[in-house]
C-alpha positions as CSV (number, residue, x, y, z in Angstrom):
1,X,3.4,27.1,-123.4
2,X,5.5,25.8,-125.8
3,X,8.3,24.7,-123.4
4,X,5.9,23.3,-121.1
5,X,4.3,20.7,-123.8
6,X,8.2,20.4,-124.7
7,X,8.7,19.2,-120.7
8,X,5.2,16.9,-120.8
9,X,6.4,15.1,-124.1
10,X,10.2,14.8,-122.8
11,X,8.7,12.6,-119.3
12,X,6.2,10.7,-121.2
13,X,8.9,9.2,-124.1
14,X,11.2,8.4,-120.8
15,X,8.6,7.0,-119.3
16,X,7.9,5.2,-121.8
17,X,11.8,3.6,-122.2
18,X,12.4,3.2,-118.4
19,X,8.9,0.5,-118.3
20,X,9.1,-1.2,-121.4
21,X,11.1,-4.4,-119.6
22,X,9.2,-7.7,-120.9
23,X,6.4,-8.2,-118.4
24,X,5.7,-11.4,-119.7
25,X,8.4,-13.3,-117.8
26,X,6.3,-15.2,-115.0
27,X,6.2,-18.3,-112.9
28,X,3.9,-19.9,-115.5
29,X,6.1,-19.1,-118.0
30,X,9.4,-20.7,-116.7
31,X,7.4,-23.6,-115.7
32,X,8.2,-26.7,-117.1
33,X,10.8,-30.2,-117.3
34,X,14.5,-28.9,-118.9
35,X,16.7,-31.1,-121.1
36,X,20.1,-30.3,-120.8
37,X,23.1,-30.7,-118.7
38,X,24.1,-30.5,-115.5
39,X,27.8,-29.4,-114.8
40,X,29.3,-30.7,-111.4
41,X,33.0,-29.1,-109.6
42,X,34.3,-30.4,-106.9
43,X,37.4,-28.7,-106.3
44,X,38.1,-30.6,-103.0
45,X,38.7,-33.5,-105.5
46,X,39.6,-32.4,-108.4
47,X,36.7,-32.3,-110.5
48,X,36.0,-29.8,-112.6
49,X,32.9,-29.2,-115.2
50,X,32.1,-32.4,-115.2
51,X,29.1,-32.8,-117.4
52,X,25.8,-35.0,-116.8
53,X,23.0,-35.0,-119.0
54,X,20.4,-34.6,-117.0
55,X,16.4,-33.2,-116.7
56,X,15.3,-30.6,-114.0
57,X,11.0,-29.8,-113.7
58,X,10.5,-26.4,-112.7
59,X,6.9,-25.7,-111.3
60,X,4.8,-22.7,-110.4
61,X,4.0,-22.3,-106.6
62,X,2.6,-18.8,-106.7
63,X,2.5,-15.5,-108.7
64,X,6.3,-14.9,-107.8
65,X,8.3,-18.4,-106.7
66,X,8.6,-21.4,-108.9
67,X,10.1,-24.7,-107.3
68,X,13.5,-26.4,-109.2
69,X,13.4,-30.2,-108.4
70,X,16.7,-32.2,-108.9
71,X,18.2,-35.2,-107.5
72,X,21.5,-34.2,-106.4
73,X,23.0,-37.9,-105.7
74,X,26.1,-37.1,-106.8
75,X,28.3,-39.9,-105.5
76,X,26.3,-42.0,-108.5
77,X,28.4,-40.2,-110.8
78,X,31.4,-39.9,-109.1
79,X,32.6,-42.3,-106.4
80,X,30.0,-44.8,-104.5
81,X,32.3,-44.4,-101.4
82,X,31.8,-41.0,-101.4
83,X,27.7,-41.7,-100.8
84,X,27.9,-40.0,-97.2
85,X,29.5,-36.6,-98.7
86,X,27.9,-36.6,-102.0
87,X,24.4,-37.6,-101.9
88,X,22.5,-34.6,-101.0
89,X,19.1,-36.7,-102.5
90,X,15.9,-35.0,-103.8
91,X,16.2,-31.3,-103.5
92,X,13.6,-28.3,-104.1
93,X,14.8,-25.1,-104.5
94,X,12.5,-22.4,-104.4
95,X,13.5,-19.3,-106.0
96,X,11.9,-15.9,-107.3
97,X,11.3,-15.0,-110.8
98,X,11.9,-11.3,-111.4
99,X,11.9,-9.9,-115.1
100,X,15.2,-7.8,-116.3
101,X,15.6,-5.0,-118.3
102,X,16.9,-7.3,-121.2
103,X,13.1,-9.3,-121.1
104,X,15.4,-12.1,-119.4
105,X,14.2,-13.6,-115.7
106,X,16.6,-14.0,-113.0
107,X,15.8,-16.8,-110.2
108,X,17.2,-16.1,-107.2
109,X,16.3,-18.2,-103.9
110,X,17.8,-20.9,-101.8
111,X,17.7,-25.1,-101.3
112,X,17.9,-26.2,-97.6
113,X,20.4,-29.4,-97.2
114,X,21.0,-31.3,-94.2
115,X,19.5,-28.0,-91.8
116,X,21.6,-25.3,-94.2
117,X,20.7,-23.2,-96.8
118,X,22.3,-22.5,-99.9
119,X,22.0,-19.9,-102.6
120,X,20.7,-20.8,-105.7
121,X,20.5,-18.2,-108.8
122,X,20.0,-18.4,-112.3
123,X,18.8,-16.9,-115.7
124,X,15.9,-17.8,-118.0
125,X,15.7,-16.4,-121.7
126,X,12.4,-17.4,-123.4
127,X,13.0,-21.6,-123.1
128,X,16.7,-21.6,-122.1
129,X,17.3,-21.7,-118.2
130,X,21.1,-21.7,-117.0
131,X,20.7,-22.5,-113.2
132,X,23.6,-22.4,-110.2
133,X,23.3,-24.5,-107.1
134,X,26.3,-23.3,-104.6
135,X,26.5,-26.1,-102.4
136,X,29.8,-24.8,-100.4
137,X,32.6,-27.5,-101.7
138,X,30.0,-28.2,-104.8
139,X,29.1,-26.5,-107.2
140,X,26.0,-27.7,-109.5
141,X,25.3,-26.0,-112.7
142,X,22.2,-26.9,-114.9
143,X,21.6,-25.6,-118.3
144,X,18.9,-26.4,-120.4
145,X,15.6,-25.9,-122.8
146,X,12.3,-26.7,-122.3
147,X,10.4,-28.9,-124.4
């Protein structure tokens, strides 16, 4: 008897460790416009971190996806010229908030550009967000706090 109340307490306490990951991490919760900067490489021409500050609004669309909005106009940064290759425009990414094991969220999803799609992934820790856009050739990085 004793070993079996031994066996019942043994599975409750890991029970108990293996589901206490922070359930509060949701779409409503990551929602919200993000101060910070935005890193740009362009290895193809021999940029690398540059940084932009920049502002990215993140809204809820259901109970699992929030939407990233950016403008991703890079030739206004970098070269005019370079407007046709660069200036990807207004861009939503859409991207699924699931809670860690560390009470972190990761966003993971995708942007569709000119008919493709690319991956976009991230991290959000209470107010901070650190977002990657990987555009092929370009590489967008956003990190910032919501105010």
């Amino acid at each position: 008897m004793k070993k079996a109340f031994l066996y019942v307490c043994a599975i409750a306490c890991t029970l108990g460790l293996m589901t206490s990951c922070n359930h509060e991490v949701t779409p409503d919760s990551v929602s919200g416009a993000y101060y910070g900067t935005m890193d740009v490489t362009i290895p193809s021409l021999g940029i690398d971190d540059m940084e932009l500050p920049y502002q990215v609004t993140i809204t809820k669309v259901n109970e699992s996806y929030v939407d990233i909005a950016l403008n991703l106009d890079l030739a206004q940064y970098i070269n005019p010229d370079l407007s046709a290759l660069l200036n990807y425009g207004n861009v939503v990414a859409r991207c699924l908030v699931g809670p860690t094991i560390d009470g972190e969220a990761s966003l993971r999803g995708d942007v569709a550009i000119a008919n493709q799609k690319f991956p976009v992934y991230g991290e959000y820790d209470e107010r901070a967000i650190d977002v990657i856009f990987a555009l092929g050739l370009v590489t967008v990085e956003f990190e910032g706090i919501r105010r």
